[in-house]
C-alpha positions, -999 to 999 in steps of 0.1 A, spaced: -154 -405 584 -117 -401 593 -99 -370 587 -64 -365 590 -50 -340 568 -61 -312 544 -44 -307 508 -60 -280 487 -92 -277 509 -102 -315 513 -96 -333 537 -74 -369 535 -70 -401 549 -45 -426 545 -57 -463 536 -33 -491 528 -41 -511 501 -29 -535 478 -25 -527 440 -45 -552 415 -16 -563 388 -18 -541 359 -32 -510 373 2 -487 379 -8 -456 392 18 -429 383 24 -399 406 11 -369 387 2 -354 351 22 -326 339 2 -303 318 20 -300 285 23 -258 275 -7 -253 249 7 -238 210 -10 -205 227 -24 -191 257 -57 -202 262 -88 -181 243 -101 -175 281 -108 -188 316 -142 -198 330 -145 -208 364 -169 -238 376 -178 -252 406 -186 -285 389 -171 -296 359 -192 -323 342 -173 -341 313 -199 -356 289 -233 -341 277 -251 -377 276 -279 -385 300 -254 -392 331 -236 -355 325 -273 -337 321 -287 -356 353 -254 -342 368 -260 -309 358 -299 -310 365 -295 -317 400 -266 -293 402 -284 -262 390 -311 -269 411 -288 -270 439 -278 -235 431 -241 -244 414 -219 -231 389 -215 -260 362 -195 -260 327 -203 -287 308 -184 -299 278 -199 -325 254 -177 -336 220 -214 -333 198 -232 -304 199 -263 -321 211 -274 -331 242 -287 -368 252 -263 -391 246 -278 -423 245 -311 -408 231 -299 -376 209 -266 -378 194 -261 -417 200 -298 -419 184 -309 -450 205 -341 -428 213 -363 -457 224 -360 -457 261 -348 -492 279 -372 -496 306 -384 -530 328 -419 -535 333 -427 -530 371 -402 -500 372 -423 -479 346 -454 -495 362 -450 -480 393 -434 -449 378 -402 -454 403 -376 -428 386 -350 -399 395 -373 -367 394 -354 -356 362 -361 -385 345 -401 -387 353 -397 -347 341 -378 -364 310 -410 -384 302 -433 -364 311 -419 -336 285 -417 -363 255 -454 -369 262 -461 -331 261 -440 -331 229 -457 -357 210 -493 -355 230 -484 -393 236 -451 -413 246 -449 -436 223 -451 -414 185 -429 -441 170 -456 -468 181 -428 -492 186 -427 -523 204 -395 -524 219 -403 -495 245 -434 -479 257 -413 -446 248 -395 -443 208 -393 -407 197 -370 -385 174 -335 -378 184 -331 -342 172 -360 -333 198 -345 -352 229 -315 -325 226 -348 -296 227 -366 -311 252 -331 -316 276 -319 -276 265 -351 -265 284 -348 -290 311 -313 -276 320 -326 -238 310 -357 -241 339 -333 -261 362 -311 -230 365 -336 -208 367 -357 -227 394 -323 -236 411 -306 -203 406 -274 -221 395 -254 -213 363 -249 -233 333 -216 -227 311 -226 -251 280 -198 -261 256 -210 -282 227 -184 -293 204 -157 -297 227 -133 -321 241 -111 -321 267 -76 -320 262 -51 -321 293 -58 -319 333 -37 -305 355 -35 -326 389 -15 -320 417 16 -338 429 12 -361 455 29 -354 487 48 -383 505 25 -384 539 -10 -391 511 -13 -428 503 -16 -440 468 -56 -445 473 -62 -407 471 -50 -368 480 -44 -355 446 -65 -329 433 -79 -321 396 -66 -281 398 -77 -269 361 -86 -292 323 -77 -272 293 -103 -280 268 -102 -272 227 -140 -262 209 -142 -267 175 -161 -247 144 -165 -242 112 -133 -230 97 -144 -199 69 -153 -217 41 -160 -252 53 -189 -271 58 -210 -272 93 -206 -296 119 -220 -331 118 -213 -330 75 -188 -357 80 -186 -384 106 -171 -389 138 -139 -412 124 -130 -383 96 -132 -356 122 -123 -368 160 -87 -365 156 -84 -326 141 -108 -322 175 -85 -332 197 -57 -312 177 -52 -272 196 -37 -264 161 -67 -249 133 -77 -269 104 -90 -267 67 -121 -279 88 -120 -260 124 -115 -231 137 -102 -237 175 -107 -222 210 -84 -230 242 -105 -226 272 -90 -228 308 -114 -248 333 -105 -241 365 -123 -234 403 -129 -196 413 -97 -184 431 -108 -166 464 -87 -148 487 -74 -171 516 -91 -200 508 -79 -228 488 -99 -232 455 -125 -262 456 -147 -274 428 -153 -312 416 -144 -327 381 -175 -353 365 -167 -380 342 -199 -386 326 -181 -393 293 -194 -424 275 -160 -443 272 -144 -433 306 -124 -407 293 -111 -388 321 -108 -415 342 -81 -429 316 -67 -395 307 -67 -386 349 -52 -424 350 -63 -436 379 -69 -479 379 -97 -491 354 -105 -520 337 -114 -526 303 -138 -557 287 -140 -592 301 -129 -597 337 -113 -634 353 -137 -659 363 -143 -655 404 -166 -664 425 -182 -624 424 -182 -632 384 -187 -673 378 -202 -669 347 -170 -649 331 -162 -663 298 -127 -659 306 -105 -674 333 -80 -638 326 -90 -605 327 -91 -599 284 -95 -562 277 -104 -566 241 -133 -578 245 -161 -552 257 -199 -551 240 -199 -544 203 -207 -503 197 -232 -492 173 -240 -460 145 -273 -457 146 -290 -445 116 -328 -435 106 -351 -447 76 -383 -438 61 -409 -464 45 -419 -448 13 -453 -455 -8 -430 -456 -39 -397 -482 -48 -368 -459 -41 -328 -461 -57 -309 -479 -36 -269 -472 -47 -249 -500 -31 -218 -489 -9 -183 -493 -24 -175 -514 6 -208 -532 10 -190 -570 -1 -166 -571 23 -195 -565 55 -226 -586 37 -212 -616 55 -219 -609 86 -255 -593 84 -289 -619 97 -323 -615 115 -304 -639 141 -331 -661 147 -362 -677 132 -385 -658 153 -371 -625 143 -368 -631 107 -394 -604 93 -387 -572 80 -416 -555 95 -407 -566 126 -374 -551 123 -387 -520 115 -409 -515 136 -386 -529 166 -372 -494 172 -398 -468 151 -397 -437 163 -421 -418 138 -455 -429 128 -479 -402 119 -502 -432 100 -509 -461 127 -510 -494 105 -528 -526 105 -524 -548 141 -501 -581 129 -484 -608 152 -447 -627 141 -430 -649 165 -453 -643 188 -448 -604 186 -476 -581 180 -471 -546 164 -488 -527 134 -473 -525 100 -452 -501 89 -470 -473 64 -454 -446 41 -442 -417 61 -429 -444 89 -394 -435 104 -373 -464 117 -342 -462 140 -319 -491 138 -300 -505 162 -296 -543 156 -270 -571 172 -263 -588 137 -268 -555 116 -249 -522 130 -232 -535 164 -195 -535 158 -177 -561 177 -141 -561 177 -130 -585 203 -92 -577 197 -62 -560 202 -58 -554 165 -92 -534 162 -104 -530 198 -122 -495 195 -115 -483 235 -74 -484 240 -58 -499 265 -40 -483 291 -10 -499 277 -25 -492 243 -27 -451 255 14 -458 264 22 -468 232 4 -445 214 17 -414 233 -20 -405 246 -3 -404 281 23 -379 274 18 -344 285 -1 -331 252 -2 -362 238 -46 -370 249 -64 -375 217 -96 -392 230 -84 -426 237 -101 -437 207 -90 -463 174 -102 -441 148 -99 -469 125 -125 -487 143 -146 -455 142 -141 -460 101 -151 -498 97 -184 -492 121 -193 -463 99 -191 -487 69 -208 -514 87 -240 -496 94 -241 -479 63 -237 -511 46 -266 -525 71 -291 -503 54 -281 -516 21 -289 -551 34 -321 -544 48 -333 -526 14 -317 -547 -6 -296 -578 9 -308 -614 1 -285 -631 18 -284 -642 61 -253 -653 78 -275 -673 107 -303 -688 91 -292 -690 52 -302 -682 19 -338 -678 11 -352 -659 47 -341 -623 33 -363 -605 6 -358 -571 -5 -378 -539 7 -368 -513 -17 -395 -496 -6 -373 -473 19 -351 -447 22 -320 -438 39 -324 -402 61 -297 -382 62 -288 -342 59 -287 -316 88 -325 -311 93 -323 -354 93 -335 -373 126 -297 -377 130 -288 -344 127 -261 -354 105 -250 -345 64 -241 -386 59 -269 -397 81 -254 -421 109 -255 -412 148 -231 -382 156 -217 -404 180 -218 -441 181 -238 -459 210 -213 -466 241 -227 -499 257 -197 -507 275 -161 -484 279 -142 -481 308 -149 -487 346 -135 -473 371 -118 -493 403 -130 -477 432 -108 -478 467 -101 -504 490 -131 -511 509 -142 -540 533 -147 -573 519 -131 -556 484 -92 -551 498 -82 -547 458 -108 -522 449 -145 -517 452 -166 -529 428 -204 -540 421 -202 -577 403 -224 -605 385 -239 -619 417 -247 -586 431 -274 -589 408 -282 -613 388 -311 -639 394 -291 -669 377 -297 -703 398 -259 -709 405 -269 -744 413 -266 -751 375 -246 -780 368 -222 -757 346 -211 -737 378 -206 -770 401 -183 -784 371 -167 -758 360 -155 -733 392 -127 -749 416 -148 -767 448 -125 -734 468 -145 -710 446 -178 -725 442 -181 -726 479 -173 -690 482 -200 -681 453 -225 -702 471 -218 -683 506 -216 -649 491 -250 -655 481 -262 -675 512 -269 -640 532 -273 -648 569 -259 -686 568 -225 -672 546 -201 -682 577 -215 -715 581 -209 -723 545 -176 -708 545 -164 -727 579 -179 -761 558 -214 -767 585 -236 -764 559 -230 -777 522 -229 -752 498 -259 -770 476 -277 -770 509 -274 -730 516 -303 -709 509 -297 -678 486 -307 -648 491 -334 -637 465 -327 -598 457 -297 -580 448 -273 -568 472 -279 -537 494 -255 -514 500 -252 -487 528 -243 -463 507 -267 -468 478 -273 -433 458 -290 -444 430 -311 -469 416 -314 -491 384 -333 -521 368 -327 -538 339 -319 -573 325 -283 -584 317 -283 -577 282 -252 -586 260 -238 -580 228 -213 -600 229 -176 -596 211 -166 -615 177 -138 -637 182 -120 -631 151 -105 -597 131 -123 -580 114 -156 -591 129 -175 -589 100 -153 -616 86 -171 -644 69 -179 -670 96 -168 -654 123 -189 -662 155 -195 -644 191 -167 -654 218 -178 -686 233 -193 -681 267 -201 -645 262 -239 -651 265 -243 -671 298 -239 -644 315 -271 -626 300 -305 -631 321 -327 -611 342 -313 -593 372 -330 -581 402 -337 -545 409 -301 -530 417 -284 -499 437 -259 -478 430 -231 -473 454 -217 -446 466 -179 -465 464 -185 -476 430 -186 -436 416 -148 -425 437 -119 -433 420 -84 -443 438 -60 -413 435 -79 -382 430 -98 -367 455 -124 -345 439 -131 -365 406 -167 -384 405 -172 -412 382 -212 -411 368 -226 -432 341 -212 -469 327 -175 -458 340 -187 -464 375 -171 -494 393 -190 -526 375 -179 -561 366 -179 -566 325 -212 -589 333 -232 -563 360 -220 -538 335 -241 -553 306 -272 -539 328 -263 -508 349 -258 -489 310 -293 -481 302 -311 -447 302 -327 -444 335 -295 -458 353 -275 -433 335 -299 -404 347 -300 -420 383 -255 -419 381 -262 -385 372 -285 -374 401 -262 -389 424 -233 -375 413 -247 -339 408 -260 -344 446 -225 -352 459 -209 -328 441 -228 -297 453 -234 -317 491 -197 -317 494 -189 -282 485 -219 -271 506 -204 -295 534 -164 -293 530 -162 -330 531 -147 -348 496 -171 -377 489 -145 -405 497 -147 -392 536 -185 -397 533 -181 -438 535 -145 -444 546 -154 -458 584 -178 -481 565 -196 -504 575 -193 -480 604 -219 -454 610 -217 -423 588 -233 -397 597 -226 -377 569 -233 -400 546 -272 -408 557 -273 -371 558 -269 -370 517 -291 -400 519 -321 -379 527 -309 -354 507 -313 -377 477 -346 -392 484 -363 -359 497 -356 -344 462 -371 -370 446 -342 -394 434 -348 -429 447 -317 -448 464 -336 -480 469 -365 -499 455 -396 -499 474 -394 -526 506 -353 -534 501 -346 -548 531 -326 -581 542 -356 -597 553 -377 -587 522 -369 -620 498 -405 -613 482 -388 -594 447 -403 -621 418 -427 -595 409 -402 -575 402 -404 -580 357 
């Protein structure tokens, strides 16, 4: 840990580095003066930006560790991924959930949606071992945060239905290097209600209502209060606290803009199965509404959606094997009071659906959107955010293509009509879709969505933006976690030997060689002669823990996507396959720039490919646990969390010291065994 200089409380260091073309890192944001003073100031020791799993794993840990945390959340549910995103079946791998291997929060997460249901599983699906209503993840994660403080003897300032709008962050002095030394100092956020008169939140969608959200001025719709987020001010000391982007696009990270990327990164030898010889930042995973429906005992109206026509084209069961209604349904149930009769398709065993039923749907050829792009890409650009003024002091209005927002809404809405009452199939052809009018749309306020029209409040975020962390060793651009750091794939395919330069086929072959990498590089030993390792990498300053496949959904190559023929971007898929079980690292959640921001959730520091498995739920709770930990271990300890592995691969003292910290409260960082000897992980499923 170097220190060198303090600004505003935290220690500095200064680190050369060289920027990666595209990123321009600009010297400060200027806070533009709000139409009014703000409504009032709350002070927070930890500001966590985002209500999803990540920011209530963030604010878990926090409260336990006896913090002051405001956390802001655009819905006014908590859950993300499994509340307000309604992708409430929870992605889990086999030997993980075997052997119960989970953040504490998360095996408390569980362990509540057992006690809620008197099982895990009320949905009886057969995607997950755990499919459950959205509305109750939000209850069951209120109290989990509500006992947390209690136990803890933190405090929680919850904002639902609120966005933030500007941050104010210090100018950076001449002797700080680019890498870091600013400080967030305050975020002025807007929270939205009812106007008198108008109808509650979550009557209209996201699209119709995002951009009066992001607006201080009142509406037809809202009534609007400014709120100052800043740290305490005491006497004589300078004011510390630590800003959270648990957001599910990266927002702050953009809005704060410090160097991201954005969709498809350049073939290299950390990333040999990119699609892409450029970086392409159109092309991220396709984002989904989710929506609920009920089997009914009776033939229901089903009213077909003014814009159905234009989105029929691009709806199918994808393949053969999938090509059953039922199994569709029951993919993702998440309420079955009625347990039908056992049946197998495909190869797939489940029970049939029975009146009363309720299926979530969340379906690559149904209500993914996939804009691959820059006419319709949904996540903007950071050129994008120039053009559009979002970069201007004032000017933030979520980073978002609200057009987009409008087309998905449509898609999945039109989904449901296709499933009821489509007979058509854009993969396999005419004559594999029947009709099951049998069904029923659910939507209204008391609705498993929560919502008057019925779709997710918020659509589910597979993929935004990710961070670049700092310079570290091996890494000189930027840290980052990448395809090989992960993935099992046998790189002694055919494709790889053919298609990377011999320069970078050699390097992908001794980055994976572990102890014999040198000789492979120096030419002793042929690459196709180099053992590789058999595990992912391990990384000294692992926090946090995940396991899951590398699962894509991949971008359409042409605009719209639901035009007719259109297909996924070529080379998207070879990427996908299994991955061993994986760490988080410490690097991966500090930004360049900004001293006392921490990246949680799918904006830490992953490749587009590594990314397409470090976004599912118990990942996102691990982030979370981590970065709540850090957060209150480096205002307990004075020491920003960049200091904690700047000498690395050097010893840090500190940094084994929130090691313990992590694992002695019950959050995992490393699977059981990880070690560099330990090649034994096949029986890891």
């Amino acid at each position: 840990m170097k220190r060198r200089h303090k600004v505003a409380g935290f220690q500095t260091s200064l680190i050369t580095f060289s920027l990666i073309s595209n990123f321009f890192i600009p010297d400060y944001t200027v806070v533009a003066a709000p139409p009014r003073n703000p409504d009032k100031t709350v002070d927070c020791e930890i500001l966590v930006v985002g209500g999803g799993l990540s920011g209530v794993a963030t604010a878990y840990e926090a409260l336990l560790a006896g913090r002051k945390v405001c956390l802001t959340e655009i819905t006014d549910w908590l859950g993300g991924q499994i509340s307000s995103q309604g992708t409430s079946a929870l992605d889990e791998r086999p030997t993980q959930r075997m052997r119960q291997f989970y953040s504490r929060g998360y095996l408390e997460l569980r362990d509540r949606i057992r006690r809620k249901y008197g099982e895990l599983n009320p949905g009886d699906c057969w995607v997950s071992d755990s499919c459950f209503l959205p509305r109750d993840a939000h209850k069951i994660l209120t109290e989990m945060l509500k006992d947390a403080e209690k136990r803890g003897r933190g405090k929680l300032e919850w904002f639902p239905n609120t966005v933030i709008k500007e941050l104010e962050i210090s100018p950076l002095s001449k002797e700080d290097s680019k890498a870091g030394g600013q400080l967030i100092k305050s975020a002025i956020a807007i929270q939205h209600q009812p106007a008198k008169g108008a109808p509650p939140i979550n009557t209209f969608p996201l699209s119709n209502t995002i951009e009066d959200a992001y607006r201080y001025q009142n509406s037809s719709r809202f009534t609007k209060n400014i709120i100052r987020l800043a740290p305490k001010q005491n006497k004589g000391n300078a004011p510390k606290w630590y800003v959270v982007d648990a957001s599910e696009t990266g927002e702050i990270i953009a809005l704060a803009d410090v160097p991201y990327r954005l969709g498809i990164d350049a073939r290299s030898y950390l990333e040999p199965s990119a699609s892409s010889t450029t970086n392409d930042p159109y092309c991220p995973q396709g984002f989904t509404y989710t929506f609920a429906m009920e089997a009914t005992k009776e033939p229901q109206p089903q009213k077909m959606p003014p814009f159905y026509l234009q989105y029929a084209p691009y709806f199918s069961y994808e393949l053969k094997r999938l090509a059953s209604f039922d199994l569709l349904f029951t993919y993702r149930r998440i309420w079955s009071p009625k347990k039908g009769k056992p049946e197998k398709f495909g190869g797939i065993g489940f029970t049939t659906p029975t009146p009363g039923d309720i299926s979530m749907q969340n379906w690559t050829w149904g209500n993914d959107y996939r804009p691959g792009t820059a006419k319709d890409n949904l996540v903007y650009t950071r050129q994008q955010l120039q053009a559009t003024g979002q970069l201007k002091p004032g000017g933030w209005m979520g980073g978002l293509r609200t057009a987009t927002l409008d087309k998905a809404e449509e898609n999945a809405l039109s989904f449901y009509y296709w499933l009821v009452a489509g007979t058509t199939d854009s993969q396999l052809g005419e004559g594999v879709k029947q009709q099951q009018i049998n069904n029923r749309f659910l939507s209204g306020i008391n609705s498993p969505m929560g919502t008057v029209h019925g779709l997710s409040k918020y659509p589910y975020m597979r993929e935004g933006r990710r961070v670049i962390g700092r310079p570290s060793w091996g890494q000189p651009g930027g840290f980052g976690i990448w395809e090989i750091d992960i993935s099992r794939r046998d790189y002694n395919d055919e494709y790889y030997r053919k298609t990377l330069p011999a320069d970078m086929y050699r390097r992908l072959k001794a980055a994976l060689a572990g102890l014999e990498a040198v000789s492979v590089i120096d030419g002793k030993v042929s690459p196709d002669q180099a053992m590789r390792r058999t595990r992912s990498t391990i990384f000294p300053d692992a926090v946090g823990i995940g396991h899951y496949a590398i699962d894509f959904h991949p971008c359409m190559v042409q605009s719209p996507p639901e035009a007719p023929g259109n297909t996924e971007r070529p080379g998207e898929r070879r990427g996908a396959g299994q991955a061993y079980p994986f760490q988080i690292a410490l690097r991966a959640m500090i930004p360049q720039k900004i001293d006392n921001l921490i990246v949680g959730g799918k904006s830490i520091a992953t490749s587009h490919i590594a990314a397409a498995a470090y976004r599912v739920h118990s990942f996102e709770w691990s982030a979370g646990a981590a970065a709540g930990t850090v957060a209150a271990f480096s205002l307990k300890n004075d020491v920003a969390p960049y200091q904690l592995v700047d000498d690395l691969p050097k010893a840090e003292p500190q940094l084994q010291a929130l090691k313990r910290l992590l694992e002695q409260n019950g959050n995992p960082t490393a699977f059981p065994d990880t070690s560099i000897f330990n090649q034994n992980w096949d029986d890891w499923k």
